[in-house]
Structures are given as structure tokens and as C-alpha cells.
C-alpha atoms as an extended CHARMM CRD file, in Angstrom:
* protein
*
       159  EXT
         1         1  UNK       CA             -1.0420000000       17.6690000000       15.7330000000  PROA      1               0.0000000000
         2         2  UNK       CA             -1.8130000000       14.2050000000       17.2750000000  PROA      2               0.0000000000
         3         3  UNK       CA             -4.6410000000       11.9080000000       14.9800000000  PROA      3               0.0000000000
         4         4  UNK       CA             -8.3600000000       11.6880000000       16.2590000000  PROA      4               0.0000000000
         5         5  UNK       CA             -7.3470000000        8.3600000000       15.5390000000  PROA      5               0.0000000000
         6         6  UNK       CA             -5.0230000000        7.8590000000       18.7770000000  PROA      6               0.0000000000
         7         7  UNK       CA             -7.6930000000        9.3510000000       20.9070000000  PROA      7               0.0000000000
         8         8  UNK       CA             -9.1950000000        5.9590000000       20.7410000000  PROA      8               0.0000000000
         9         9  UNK       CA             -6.6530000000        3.7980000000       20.1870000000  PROA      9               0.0000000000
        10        10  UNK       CA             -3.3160000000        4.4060000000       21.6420000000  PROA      10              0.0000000000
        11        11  UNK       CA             -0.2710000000        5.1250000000       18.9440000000  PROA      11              0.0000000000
        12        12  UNK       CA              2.5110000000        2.5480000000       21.1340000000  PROA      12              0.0000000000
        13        13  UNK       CA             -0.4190000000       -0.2830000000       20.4700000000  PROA      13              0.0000000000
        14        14  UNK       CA             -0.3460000000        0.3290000000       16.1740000000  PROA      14              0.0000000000
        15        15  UNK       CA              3.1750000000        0.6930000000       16.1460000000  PROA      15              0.0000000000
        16        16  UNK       CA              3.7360000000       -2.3700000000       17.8050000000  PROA      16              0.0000000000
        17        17  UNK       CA              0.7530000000       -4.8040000000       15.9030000000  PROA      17              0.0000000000
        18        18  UNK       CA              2.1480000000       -3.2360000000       12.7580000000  PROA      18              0.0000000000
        19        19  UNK       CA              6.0290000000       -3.9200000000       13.4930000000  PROA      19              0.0000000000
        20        20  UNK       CA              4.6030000000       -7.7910000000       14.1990000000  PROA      20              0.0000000000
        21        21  UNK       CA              2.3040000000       -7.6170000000       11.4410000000  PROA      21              0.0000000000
        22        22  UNK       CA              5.8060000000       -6.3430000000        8.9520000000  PROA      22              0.0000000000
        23        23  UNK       CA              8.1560000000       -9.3530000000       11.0130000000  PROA      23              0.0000000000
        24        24  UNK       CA              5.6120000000      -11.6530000000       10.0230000000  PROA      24              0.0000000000
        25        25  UNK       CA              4.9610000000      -10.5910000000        6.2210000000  PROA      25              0.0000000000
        26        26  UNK       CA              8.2210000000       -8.7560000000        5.2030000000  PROA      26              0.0000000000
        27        27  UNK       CA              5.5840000000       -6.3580000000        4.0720000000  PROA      27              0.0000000000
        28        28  UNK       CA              5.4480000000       -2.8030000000        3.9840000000  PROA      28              0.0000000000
        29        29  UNK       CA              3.4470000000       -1.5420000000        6.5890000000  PROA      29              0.0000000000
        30        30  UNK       CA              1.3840000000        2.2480000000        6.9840000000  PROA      30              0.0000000000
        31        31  UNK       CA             -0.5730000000        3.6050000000        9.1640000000  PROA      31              0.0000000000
        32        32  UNK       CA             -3.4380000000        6.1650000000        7.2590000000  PROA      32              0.0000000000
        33        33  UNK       CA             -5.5520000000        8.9130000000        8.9600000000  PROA      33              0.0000000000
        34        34  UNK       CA             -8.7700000000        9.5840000000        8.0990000000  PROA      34              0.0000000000
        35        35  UNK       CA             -7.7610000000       11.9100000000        5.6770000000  PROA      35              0.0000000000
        36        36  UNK       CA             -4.8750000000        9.9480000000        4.1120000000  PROA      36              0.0000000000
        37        37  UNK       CA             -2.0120000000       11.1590000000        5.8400000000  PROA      37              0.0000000000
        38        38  UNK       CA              0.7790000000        9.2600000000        7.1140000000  PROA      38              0.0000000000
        39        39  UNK       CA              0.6440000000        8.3300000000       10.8990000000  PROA      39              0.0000000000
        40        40  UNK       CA              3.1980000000        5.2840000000       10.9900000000  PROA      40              0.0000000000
        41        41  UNK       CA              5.3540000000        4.0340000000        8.7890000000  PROA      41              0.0000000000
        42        42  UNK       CA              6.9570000000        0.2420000000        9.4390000000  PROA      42              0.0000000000
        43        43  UNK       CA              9.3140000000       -1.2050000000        7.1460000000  PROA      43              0.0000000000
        44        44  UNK       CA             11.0300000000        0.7210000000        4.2980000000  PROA      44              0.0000000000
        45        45  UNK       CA              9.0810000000        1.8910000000        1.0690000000  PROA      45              0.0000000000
        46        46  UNK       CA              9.9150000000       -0.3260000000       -2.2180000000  PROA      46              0.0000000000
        47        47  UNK       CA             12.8320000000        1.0690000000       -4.6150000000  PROA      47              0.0000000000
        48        48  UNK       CA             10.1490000000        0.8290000000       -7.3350000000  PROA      48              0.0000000000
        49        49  UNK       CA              7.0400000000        2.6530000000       -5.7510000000  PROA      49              0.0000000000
        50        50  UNK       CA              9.9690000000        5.5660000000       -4.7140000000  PROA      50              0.0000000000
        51        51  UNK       CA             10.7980000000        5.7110000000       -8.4450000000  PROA      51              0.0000000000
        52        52  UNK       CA              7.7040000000        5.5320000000       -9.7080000000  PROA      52              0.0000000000
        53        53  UNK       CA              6.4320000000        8.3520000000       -7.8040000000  PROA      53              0.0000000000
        54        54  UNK       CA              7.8330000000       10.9930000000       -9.3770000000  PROA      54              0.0000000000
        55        55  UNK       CA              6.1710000000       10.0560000000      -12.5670000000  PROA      55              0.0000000000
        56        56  UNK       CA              2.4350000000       10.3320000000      -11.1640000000  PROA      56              0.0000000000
        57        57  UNK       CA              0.7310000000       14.2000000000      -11.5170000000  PROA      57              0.0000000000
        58        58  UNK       CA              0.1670000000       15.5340000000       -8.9210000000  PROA      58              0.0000000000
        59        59  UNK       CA             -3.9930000000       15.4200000000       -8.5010000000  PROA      59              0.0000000000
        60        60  UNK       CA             -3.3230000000       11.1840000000       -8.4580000000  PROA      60              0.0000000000
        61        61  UNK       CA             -0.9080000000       10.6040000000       -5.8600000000  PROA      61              0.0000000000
        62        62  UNK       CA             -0.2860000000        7.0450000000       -4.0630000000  PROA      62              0.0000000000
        63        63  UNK       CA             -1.8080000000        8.0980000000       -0.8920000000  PROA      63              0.0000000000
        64        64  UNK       CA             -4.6590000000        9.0450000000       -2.4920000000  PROA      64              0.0000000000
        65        65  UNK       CA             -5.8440000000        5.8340000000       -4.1440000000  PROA      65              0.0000000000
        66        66  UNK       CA             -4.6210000000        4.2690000000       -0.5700000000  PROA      66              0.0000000000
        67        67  UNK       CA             -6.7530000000        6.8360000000        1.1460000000  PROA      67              0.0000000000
        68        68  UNK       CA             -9.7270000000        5.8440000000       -1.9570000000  PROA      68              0.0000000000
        69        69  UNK       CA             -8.8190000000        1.4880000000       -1.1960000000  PROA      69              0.0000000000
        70        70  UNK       CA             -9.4430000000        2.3520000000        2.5450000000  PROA      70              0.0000000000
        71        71  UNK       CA            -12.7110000000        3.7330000000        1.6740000000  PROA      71              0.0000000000
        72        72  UNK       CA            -13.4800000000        0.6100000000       -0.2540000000  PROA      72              0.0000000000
        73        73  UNK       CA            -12.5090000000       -1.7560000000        2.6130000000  PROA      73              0.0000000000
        74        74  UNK       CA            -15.0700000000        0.2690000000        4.5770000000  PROA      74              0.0000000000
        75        75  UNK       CA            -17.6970000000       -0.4530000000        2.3910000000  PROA      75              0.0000000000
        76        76  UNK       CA            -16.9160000000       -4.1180000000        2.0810000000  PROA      76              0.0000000000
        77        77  UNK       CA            -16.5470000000       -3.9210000000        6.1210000000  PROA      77              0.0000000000
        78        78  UNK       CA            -13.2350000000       -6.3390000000        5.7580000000  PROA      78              0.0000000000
        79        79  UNK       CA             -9.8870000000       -5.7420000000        4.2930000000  PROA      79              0.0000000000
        80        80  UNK       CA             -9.6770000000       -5.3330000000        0.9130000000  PROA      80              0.0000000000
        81        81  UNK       CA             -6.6320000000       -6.7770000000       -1.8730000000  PROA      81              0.0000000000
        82        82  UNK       CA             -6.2470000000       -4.0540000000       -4.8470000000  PROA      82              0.0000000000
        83        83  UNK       CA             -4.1300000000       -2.9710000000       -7.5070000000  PROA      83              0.0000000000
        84        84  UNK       CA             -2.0810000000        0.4150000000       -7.6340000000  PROA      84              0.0000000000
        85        85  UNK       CA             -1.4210000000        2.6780000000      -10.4290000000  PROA      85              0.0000000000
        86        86  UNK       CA              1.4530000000        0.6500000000      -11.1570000000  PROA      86              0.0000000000
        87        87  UNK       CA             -0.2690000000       -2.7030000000      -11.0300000000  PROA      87              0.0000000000
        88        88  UNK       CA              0.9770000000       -3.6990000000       -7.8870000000  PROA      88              0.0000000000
        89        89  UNK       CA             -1.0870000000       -5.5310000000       -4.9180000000  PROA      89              0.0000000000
        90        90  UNK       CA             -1.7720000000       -4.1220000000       -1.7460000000  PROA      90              0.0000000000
        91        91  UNK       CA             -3.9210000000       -4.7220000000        1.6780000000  PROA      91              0.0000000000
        92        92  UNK       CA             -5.8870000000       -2.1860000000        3.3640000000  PROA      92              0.0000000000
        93        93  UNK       CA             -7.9120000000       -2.7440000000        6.3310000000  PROA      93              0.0000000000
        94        94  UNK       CA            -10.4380000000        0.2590000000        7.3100000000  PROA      94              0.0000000000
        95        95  UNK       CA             -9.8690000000        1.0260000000       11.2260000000  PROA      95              0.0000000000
        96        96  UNK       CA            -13.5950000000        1.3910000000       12.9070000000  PROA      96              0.0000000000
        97        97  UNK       CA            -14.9330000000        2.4220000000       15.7680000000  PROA      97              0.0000000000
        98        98  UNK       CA            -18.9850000000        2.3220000000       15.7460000000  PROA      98              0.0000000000
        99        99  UNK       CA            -19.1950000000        2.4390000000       11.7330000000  PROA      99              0.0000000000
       100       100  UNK       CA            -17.1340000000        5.0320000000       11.4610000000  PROA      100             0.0000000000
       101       101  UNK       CA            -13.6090000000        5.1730000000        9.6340000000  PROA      101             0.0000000000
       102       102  UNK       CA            -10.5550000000        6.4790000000       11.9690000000  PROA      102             0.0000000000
       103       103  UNK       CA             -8.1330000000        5.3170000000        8.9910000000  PROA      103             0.0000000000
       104       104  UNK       CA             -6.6460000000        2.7740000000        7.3390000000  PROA      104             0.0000000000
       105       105  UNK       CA             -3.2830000000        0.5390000000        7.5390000000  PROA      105             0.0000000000
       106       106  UNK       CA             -1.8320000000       -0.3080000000        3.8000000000  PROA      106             0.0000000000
       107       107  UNK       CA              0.1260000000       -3.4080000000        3.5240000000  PROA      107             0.0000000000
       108       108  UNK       CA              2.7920000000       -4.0120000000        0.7920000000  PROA      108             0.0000000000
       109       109  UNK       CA              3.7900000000       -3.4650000000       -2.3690000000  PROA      109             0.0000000000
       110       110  UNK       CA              4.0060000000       -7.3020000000       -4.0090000000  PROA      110             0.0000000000
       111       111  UNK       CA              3.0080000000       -9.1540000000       -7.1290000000  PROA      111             0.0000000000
       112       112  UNK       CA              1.5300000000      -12.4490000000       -7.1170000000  PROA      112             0.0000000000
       113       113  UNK       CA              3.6430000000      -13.1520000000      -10.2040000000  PROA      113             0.0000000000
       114       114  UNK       CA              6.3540000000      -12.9590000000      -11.8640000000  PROA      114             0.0000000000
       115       115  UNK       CA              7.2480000000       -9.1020000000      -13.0300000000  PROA      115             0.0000000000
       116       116  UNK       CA              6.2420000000       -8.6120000000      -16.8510000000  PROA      116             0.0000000000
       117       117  UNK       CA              7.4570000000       -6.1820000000      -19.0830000000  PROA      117             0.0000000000
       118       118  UNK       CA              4.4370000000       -5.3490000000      -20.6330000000  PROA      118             0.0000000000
       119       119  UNK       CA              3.5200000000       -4.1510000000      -17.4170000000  PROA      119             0.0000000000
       120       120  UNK       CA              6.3590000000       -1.7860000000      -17.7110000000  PROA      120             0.0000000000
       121       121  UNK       CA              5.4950000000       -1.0480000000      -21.2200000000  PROA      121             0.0000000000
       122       122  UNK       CA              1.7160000000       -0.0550000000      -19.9170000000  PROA      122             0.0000000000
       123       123  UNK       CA              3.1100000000        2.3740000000      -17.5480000000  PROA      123             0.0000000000
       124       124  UNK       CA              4.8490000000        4.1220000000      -19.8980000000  PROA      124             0.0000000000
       125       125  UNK       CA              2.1790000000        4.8030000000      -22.1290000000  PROA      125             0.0000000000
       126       126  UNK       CA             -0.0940000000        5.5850000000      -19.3880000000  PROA      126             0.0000000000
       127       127  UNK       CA              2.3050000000        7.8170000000      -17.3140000000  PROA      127             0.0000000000
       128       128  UNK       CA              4.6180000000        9.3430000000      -20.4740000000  PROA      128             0.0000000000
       129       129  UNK       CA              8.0420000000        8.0270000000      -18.1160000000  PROA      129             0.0000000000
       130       130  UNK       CA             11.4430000000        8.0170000000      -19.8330000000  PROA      130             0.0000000000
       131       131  UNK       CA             13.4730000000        5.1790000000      -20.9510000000  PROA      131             0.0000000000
       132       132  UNK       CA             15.7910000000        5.7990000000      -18.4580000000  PROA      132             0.0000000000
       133       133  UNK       CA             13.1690000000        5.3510000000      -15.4860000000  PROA      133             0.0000000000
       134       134  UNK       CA             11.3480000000        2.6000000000      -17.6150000000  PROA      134             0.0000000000
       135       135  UNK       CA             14.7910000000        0.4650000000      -17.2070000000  PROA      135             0.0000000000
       136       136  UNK       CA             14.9250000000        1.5210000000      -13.7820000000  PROA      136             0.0000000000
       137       137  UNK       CA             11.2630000000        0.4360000000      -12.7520000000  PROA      137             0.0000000000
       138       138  UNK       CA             12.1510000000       -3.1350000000      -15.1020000000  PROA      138             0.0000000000
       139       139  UNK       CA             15.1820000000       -3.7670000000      -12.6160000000  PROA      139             0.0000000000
       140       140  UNK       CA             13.9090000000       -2.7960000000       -9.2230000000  PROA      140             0.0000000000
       141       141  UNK       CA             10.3750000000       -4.9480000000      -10.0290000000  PROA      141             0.0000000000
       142       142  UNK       CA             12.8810000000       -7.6550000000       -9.4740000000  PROA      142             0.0000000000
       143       143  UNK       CA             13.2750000000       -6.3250000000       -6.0190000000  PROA      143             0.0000000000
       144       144  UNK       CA              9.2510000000       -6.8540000000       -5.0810000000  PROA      144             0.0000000000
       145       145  UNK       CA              8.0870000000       -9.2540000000       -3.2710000000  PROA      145             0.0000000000
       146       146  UNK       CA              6.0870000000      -12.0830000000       -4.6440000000  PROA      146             0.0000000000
       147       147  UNK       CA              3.4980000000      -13.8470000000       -2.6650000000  PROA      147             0.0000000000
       148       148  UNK       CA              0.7560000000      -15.9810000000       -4.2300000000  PROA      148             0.0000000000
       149       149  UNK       CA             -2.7510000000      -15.3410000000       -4.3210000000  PROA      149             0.0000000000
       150       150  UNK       CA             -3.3970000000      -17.9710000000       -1.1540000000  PROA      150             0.0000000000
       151       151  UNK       CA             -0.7190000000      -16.5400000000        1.0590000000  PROA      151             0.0000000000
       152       152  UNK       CA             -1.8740000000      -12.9250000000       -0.1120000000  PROA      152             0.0000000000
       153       153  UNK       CA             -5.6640000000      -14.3900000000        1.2290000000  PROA      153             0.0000000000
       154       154  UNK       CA             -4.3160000000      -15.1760000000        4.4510000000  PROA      154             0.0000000000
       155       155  UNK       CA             -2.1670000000      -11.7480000000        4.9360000000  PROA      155             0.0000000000
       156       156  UNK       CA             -5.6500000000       -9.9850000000        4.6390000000  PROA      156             0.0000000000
       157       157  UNK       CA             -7.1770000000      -12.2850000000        6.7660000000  PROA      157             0.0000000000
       158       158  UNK       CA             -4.2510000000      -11.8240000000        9.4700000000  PROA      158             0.0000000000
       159       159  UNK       CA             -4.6740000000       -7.5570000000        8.8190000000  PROA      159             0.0000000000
């Protein structure tokens, strides 16, 4: 069933400002309903959040605390930078029409530093996850992005 969302705002016109938003950012690039669920999806979903996925229960999935973030950016009326479950930055930006929320596009995963293994180490006790998927999350953080806080300004700015 086709979003209330592109009953507004045609889908061809978000698929193509978020492919030129991802060309310009490298970023990761979604498209949320109202409700959270995936509409579009530009640019390919980081090795590490796939991993780490499978180690968050059930009631405290991803899309929720993007869903929750896109809610926030409402309230701030502006996009909004936050942290994920696994400490990693993204960008929402609330889509409006007349004060009202239609959804919400998510930009990244990236880290505005250099990856840490104590972040690792916090995940683990938070989330119970195996060595095996701690070493696996320690390698592919290599694989994120990194962007500094300035740059990361100016990629909500240009959401």
C-alpha cells in the first residue's frame, strides 16, 4: 500500500533528492513513514549496523529509535544529530506538511572519531553479544565512515 506520505509529495522527487543527498555525503540514506517503516532506501546499510542487529531484542529495534529521533527532530522543528544503540551518529530530518509529521529521512551511520574498543566492550555488556560478533563489530567499525563534528553540522544543515 502506497505512503500518505507520497500523496503529498511525489515518491520519483525523494528518491531522487535522497540519491543526490547519498552522492554528496557517501551516507546512508532512508526514507521513514510516519509509522517507521521503510519507504526508500539509498545507499547500502553498514556491515556493522547489519551485524549488530541481530543482537538487539526485539521490543528495541533500529527503526524504532529512528522512528523515536524523527519524533525528536519534530519537536526541535530542524534536523536533529543523535546517537544509536550502538553509539553511532545519525541525521534525521522530520518531513512536514502544516505541523504535521509525514516521516522522516535517516542519514548515516558514522563516527566523528576514531572507533574505540571500549565502545565495543560497552555493547557487550549492554547487549550480552558473543566474542565472536564482538570481533566482528571491532573489524567492520573500521569500515564506518568518519566525518567530524563541523562537516556532520553542515550534512544536517544540507538534510
Amino acid at each position: 500500500m502506497p505512503s500518505f506520505l507520497f500523496q503529498y509529495y511525489p515518491e520519483d522527487v525523494f528518491r531522487e533528492i535522497l540519491q543526490v543527498y547519498h552522492a554528496c555525503t557517501g551516507l546512508h540514506t532512508q526514507l521513514l513513514s510516519e509509522d517507521g517503516m521503510l519507504l526508500i532506501n539509498v545507499g547500502t546499510a553498514a556491515p556493522f549496523c547489519v551485524e549488530f542487529m541481530r543482537h538487539l531484542p526485539p521490543h528495541d529495534t533500529c527503526l524504532q529509535q529512528h522512528l523515536e529521533a524523527g519524533r525528536q527532530a519534530l519537536r526541535w522543528g530542524e534536523s536533529y544529530l543523535f546517537s544509536c544503540h550502538a553509539g553511532l551518529f545519525h541525521i534525521v530530518y522530520p518531513i512536514l506538511n502544516k505541523k504535521t509529521m509525514f516521516g522522516s529521512v535517516i542519514a548515516g551511520p558514522f563516527l566523528m572519531d576514531e572507533p574505540d574498543s571500549s565502545r565495543i566492550l560497552e555493547l557487550e555488556k549492554k547487549y550480552g553479544i558473543d566474542t565472536r560478533s564482538l570481533l566482528k563489530l571491532s573489524e567492520k567499525a573500521f569500515e564506518l565512515p568518519r566525518i567530524n563534528p563541523e562537516l556532520a553540522n553542515e550534512y544536517a544543515r544540507l538534510l
